[in-house]
C-alpha positions as CSV (number, residue, x, y, z in Angstrom):
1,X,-7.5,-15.4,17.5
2,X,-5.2,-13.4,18.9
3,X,-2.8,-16.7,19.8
4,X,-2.9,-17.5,16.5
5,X,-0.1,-16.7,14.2
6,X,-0.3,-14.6,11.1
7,X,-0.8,-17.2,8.7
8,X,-3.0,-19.4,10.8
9,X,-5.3,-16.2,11.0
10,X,-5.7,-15.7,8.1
11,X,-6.0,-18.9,6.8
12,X,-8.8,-18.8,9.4
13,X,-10.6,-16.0,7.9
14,X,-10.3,-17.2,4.1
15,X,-11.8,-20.7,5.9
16,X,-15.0,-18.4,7.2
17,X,-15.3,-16.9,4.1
18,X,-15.6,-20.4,1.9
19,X,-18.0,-21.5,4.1
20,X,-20.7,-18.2,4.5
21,X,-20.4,-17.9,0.6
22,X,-21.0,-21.1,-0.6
23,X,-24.2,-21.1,2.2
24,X,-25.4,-18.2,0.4
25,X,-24.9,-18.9,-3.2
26,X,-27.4,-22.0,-2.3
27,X,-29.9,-20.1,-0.2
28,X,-29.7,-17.3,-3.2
29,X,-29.8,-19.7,-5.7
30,X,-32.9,-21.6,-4.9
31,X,-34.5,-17.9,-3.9
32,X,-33.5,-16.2,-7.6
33,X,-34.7,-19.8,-9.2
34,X,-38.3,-19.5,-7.7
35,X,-38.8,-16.0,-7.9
36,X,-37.2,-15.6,-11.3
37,X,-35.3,-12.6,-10.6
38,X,-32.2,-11.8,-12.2
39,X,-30.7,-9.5,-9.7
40,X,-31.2,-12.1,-7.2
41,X,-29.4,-15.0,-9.7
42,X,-26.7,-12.2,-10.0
43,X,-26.1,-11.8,-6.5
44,X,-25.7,-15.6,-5.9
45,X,-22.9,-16.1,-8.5
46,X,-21.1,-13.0,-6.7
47,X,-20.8,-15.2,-3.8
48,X,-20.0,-17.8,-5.1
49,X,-17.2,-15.7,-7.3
50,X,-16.7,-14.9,-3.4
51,X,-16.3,-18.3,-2.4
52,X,-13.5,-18.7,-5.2
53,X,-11.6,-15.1,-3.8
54,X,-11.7,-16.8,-0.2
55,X,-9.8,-20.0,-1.8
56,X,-7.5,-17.5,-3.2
57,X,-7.0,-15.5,-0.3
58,X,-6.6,-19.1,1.8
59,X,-4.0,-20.3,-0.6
60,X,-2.1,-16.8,-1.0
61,X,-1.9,-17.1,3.5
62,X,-0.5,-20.9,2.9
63,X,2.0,-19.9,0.6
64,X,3.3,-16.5,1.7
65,X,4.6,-18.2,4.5
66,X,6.6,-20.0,3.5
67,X,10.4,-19.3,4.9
68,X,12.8,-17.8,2.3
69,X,14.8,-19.8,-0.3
70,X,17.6,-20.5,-2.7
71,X,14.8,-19.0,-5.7
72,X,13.4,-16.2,-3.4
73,X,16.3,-14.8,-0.9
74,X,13.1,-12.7,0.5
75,X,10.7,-15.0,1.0
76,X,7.1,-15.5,-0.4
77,X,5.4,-13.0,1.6
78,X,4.3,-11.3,-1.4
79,X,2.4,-13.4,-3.2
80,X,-0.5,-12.6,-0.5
81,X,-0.2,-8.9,-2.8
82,X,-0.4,-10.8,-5.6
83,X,-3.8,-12.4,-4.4
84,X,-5.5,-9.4,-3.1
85,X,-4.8,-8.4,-7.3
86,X,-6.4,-11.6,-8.2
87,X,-9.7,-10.6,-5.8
88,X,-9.8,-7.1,-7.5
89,X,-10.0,-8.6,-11.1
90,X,-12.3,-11.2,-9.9
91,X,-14.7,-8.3,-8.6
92,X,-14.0,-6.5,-12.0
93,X,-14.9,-8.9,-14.1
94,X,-18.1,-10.4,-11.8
95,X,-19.1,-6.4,-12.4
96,X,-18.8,-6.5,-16.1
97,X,-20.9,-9.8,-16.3
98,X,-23.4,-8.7,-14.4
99,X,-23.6,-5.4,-16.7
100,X,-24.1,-7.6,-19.3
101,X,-26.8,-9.5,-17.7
102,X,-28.7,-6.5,-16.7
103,X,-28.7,-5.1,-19.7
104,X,-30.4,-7.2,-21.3
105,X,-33.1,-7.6,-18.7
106,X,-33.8,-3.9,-19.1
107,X,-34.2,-4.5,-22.9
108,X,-36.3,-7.9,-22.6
109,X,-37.8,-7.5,-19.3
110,X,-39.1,-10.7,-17.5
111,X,-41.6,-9.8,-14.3
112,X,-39.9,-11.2,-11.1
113,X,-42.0,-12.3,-8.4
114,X,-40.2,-11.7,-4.8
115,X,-41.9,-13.4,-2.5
116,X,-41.8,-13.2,1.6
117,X,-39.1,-15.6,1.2
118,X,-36.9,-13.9,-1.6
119,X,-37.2,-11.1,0.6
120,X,-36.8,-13.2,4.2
121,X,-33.3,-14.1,2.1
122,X,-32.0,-11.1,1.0
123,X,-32.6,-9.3,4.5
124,X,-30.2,-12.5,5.8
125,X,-27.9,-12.0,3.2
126,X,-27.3,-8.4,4.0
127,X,-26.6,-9.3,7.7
128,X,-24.4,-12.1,7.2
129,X,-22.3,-10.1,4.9
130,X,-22.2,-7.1,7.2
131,X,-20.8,-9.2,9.8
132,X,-18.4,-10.6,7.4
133,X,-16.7,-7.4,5.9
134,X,-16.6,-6.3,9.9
135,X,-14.7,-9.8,10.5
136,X,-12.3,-9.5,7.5
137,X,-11.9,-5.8,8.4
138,X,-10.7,-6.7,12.1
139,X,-8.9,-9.3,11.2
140,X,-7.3,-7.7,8.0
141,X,-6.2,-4.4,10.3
142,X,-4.9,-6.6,13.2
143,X,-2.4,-8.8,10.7
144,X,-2.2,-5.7,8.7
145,X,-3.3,-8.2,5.4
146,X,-4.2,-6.3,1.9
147,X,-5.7,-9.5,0.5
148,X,-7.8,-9.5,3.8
149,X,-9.0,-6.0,3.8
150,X,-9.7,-6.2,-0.2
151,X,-11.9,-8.8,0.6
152,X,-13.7,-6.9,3.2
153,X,-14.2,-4.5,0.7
154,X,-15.7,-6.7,-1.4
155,X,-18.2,-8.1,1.0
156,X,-19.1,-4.4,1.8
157,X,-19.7,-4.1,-1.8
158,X,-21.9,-6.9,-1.5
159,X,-24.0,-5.3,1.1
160,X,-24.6,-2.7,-1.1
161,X,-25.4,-4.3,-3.8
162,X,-28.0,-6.6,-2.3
163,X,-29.4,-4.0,-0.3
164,X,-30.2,-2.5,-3.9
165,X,-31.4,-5.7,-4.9
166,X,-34.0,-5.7,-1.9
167,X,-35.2,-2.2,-2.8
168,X,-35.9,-3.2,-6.2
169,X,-37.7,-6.2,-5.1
170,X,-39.7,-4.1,-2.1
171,X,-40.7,-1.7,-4.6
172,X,-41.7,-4.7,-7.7
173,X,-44.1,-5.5,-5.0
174,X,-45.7,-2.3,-4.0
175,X,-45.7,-1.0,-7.8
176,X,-45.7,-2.3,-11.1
177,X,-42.4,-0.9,-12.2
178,X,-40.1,-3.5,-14.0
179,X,-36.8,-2.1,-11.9
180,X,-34.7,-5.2,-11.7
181,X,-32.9,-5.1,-14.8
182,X,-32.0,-1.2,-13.8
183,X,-31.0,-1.8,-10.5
184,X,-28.7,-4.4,-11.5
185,X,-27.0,-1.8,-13.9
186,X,-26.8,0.1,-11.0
187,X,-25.1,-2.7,-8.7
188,X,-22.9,-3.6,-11.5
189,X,-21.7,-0.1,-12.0
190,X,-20.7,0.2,-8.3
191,X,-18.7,-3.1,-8.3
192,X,-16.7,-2.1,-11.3
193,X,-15.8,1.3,-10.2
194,X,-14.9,-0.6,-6.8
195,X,-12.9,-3.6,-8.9
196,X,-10.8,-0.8,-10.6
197,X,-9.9,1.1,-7.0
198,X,-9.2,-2.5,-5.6
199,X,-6.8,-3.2,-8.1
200,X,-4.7,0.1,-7.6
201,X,-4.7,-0.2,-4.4
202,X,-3.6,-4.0,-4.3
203,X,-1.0,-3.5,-7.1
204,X,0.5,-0.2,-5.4
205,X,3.0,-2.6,-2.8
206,X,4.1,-4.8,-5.9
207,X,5.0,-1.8,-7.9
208,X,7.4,-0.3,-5.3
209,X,5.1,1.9,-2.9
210,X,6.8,4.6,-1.2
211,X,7.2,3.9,2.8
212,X,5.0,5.3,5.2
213,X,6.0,8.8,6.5
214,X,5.6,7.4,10.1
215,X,7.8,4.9,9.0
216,X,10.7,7.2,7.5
217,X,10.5,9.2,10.6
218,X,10.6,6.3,12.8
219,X,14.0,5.6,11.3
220,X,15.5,9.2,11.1
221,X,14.6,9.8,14.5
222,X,15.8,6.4,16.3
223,X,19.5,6.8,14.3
224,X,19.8,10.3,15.1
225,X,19.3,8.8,18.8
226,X,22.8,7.1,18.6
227,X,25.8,9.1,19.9
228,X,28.0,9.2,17.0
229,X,26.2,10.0,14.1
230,X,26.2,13.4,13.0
231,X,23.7,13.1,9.9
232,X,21.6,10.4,7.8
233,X,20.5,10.4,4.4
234,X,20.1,8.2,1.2
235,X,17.3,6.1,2.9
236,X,15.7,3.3,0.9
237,X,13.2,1.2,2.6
238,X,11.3,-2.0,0.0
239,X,8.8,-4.3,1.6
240,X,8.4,-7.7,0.7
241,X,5.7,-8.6,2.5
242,X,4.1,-8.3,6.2
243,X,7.3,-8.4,8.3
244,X,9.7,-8.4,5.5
245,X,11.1,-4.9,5.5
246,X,14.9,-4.2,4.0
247,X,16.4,-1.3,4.1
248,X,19.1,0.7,3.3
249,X,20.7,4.3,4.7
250,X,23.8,6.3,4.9
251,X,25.0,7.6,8.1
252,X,27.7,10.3,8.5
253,X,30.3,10.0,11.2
254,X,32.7,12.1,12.3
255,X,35.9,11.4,10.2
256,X,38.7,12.0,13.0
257,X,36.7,9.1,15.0
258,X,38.5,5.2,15.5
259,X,37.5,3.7,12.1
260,X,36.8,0.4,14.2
261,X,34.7,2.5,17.0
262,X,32.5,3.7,14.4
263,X,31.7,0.7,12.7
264,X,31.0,-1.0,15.9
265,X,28.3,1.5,16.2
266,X,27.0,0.8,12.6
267,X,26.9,-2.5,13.8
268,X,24.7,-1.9,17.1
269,X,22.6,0.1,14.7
270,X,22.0,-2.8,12.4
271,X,21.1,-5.4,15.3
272,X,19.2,-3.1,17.3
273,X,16.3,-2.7,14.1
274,X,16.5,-6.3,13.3
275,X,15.7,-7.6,17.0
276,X,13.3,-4.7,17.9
277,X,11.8,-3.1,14.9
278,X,12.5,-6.7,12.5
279,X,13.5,-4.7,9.9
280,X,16.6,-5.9,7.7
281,X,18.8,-2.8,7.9
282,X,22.4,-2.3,5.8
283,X,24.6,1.1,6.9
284,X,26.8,2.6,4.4
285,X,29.4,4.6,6.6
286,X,30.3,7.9,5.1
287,X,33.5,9.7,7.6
288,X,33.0,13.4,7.4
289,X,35.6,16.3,8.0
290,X,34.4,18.2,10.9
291,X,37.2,19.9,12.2
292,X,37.6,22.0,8.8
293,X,35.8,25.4,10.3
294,X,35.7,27.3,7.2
295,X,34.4,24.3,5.1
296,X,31.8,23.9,8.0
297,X,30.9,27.8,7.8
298,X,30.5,27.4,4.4
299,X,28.5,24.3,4.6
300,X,25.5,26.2,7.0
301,X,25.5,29.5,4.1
302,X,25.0,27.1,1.4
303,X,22.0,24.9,3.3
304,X,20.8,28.2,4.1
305,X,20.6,29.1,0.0
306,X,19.3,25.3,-0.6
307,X,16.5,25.4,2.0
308,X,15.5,29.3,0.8
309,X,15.0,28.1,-2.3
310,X,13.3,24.6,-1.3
311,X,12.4,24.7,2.5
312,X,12.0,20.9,2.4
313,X,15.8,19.9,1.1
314,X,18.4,19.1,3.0
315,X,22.1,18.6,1.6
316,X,24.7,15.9,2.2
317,X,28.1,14.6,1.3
318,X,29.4,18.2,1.3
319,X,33.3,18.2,1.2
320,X,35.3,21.6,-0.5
321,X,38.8,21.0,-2.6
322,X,40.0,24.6,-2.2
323,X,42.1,25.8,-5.1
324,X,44.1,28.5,-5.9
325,X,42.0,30.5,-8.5
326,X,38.8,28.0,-7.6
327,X,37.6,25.8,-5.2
328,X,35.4,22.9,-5.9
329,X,32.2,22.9,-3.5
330,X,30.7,19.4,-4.3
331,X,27.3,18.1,-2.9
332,X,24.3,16.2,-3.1
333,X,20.8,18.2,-2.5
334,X,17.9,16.1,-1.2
335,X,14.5,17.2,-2.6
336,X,11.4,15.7,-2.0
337,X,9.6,14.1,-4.5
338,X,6.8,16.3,-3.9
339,X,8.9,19.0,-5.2
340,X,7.4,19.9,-8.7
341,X,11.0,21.3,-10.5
342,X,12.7,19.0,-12.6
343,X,16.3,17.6,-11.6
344,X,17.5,19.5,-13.8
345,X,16.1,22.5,-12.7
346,X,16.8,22.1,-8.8
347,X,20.7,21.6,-10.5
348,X,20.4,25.0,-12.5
349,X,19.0,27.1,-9.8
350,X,21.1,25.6,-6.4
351,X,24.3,25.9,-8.9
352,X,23.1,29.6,-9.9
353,X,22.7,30.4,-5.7
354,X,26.2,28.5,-4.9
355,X,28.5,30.2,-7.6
356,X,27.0,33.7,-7.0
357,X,28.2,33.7,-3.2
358,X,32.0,33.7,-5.0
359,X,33.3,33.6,-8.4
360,X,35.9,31.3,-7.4
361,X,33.0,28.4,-6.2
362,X,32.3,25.5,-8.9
363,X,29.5,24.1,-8.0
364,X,29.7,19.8,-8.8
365,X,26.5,18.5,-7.6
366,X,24.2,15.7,-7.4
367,X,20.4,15.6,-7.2
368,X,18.4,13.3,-5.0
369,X,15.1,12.5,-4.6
370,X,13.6,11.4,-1.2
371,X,10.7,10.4,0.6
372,X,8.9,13.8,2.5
373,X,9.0,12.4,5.8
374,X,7.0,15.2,7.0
């Protein structure tokens, strides 16, 4: 599979998946039919609710693919999050039903009969669907899919739960406890606790999750590696799918440089990310005063304050407009998000630090909040 491109695999793997669930939901149907067992009926309408998830997921793969448009300047690559929210609910609400199922079992208990063969089954169903969660795992991790591994977290749920299911029925026959109704409380109870998870962690890219550390470093580092820049901040990264990644950053250059020098630089930057790292990048070019030594000395005291009072911040944009009875120091301070003052806060106490090194500072600053790239 590895020839294969990222849609075709994984249009592969929601192809495997239509086909092992719809062979089990008949083997498990005809098996929960003859031994009258409702855990066993339960289990067969998961895969088949499996069977509909893998359509999904095969759909979500056709579509995201397709290139970018008039409509959707980014493409459709999201829509494959959008189906790995779709699988959650669907394992959300196949939990609730079979809740509702199992209770009443346990309050108008039917004796189930599990046969060799009910049992033969459920043994084949756990090993088919191990095999399958490994499958959609590898494949999911190697294309880097949520809908994908979502789904292999589903068919690991469904090991579970039918290994449950097989207990219950081992222990129906060895004893004359009535336990299916219970355990399929049980195996409803795990699938809903797993739906809910499912559908955070699905939902988290469409709501704006924050880049990857690795990833934030990845950039700082590789534009710090450019001769020419002198400092980077204001970095926005939004991902619109696998291998759809824009981003934005400001990069300070010396001010006394050849404006058209620099933004031939900027430029290199841009081209160099899009053809080896395929990520969309946009500079913003911000000139910077360098040769202005008692600006500069002024600049390393007051990061000094900034970072003694939050070790993670950095400042940027510093410039001084020196005055005759004042000077105006004017800044932004970057503070991670993990930082628990308030804006607010961070404003009162880094313009308290700045105005008490001289009575003659005004502090005019600007909070901003940033990812902790570690």
């Amino acid at each position: 599979m590895k020839e294969l491109s990222r849609e075709k695999q994984g249009s592969l793997a929601g192809a495997v998946g239509i086909g092992v669930n719809i062979l089990l939901f008949v083997i498990k149907l005809i098996a929960g039919l003859v031994s009258g067992s409702v855990a066993i009926l339960a289990d067969a309408v998961n895969n088949l609710t499996d069977s509909g998830s893998s359509i999904i997921m095969l759909v979500g793969f056709r579509l995201s693919g397709k290139p970018a448009d008039r409509e959707h300047p980014f493409g459709h690559a999201r829509i494959e999050y959008l189906c790995g929210v779709i699988v959650s609910f669907i394992v959300l609400f196949l939990g609730l039903e079979l809740g509702k199922t199992s209770v009443g079992k346990i309050f108008s208990p039917e004796g189930a009969s599990f046969g060799p063969v009910a049992i033969g089954v459920l043994i084949l169903s756990i090993l088919v669907k191990l095999w399958l969660c490994l499958f959609y795992t590898r494949v999911g991790r190697r294309i880097n899919s949520q809908s994908l591994i979502a789904t292999a977290s589903d068919s690991r749920n469904d090991v579970i739960s039918t290994s449950v299911v097989l207990l219950g029925a081992v222990l129906t026959r060895l004893t004359s406890l009535e336990l299916d109704g219970w355990l399929g409380l049980l195996v409803a109870v795990f699938i809903m606790v797993s739906g809910v998870k499912l559908t955070i962690e699905t939902a988290d890219p469409l709501l704006g999750r924050a880049p990857e550390g690795e990833l934030v470093r990845g950039i700082y580092d590789r534009i710090r590696s450019y001769e020419g820049i002198i400092g980077i901040h204001d970095l926005t990264v939004h991902s619109y799918g696998e291998g759809r990644t824009f981003a934005s950053v400001h990069c300070e250059v010396p001010a006394e440089d050849d404006i058209l020098v620099s933004h031939d630089l900027i430029d290199n930057i841009e081209r160099d990310f899009l053809t080896e790292e395929n990520i969309h990048l946009v500079i913003h070019l911000d000139p910077v005063i360098t040769c202005d030594e008692k600006a500069n000395a002024l600049k390393e005291e007051v990061l000094g304050r900034v970072k003694a009072l939050y070790p993670q911040a950095a400042i940027h944009d510093f410039r001084v407009v020196w005055g005759v009875t004042h000077s105006n120091v004017l800044f932004d301070v970057a503070v991670p998000f993990s930082v628990k003052d308030s804006d607010r806060e961070v404003l009162e106490k880094v313009t308290g630090e700045v105005e008490g090194m001289d009575p003659s500072y005004r502090a005019v600053l600007a909070v901003d909040r940033v990812v902790d790239a570690g």
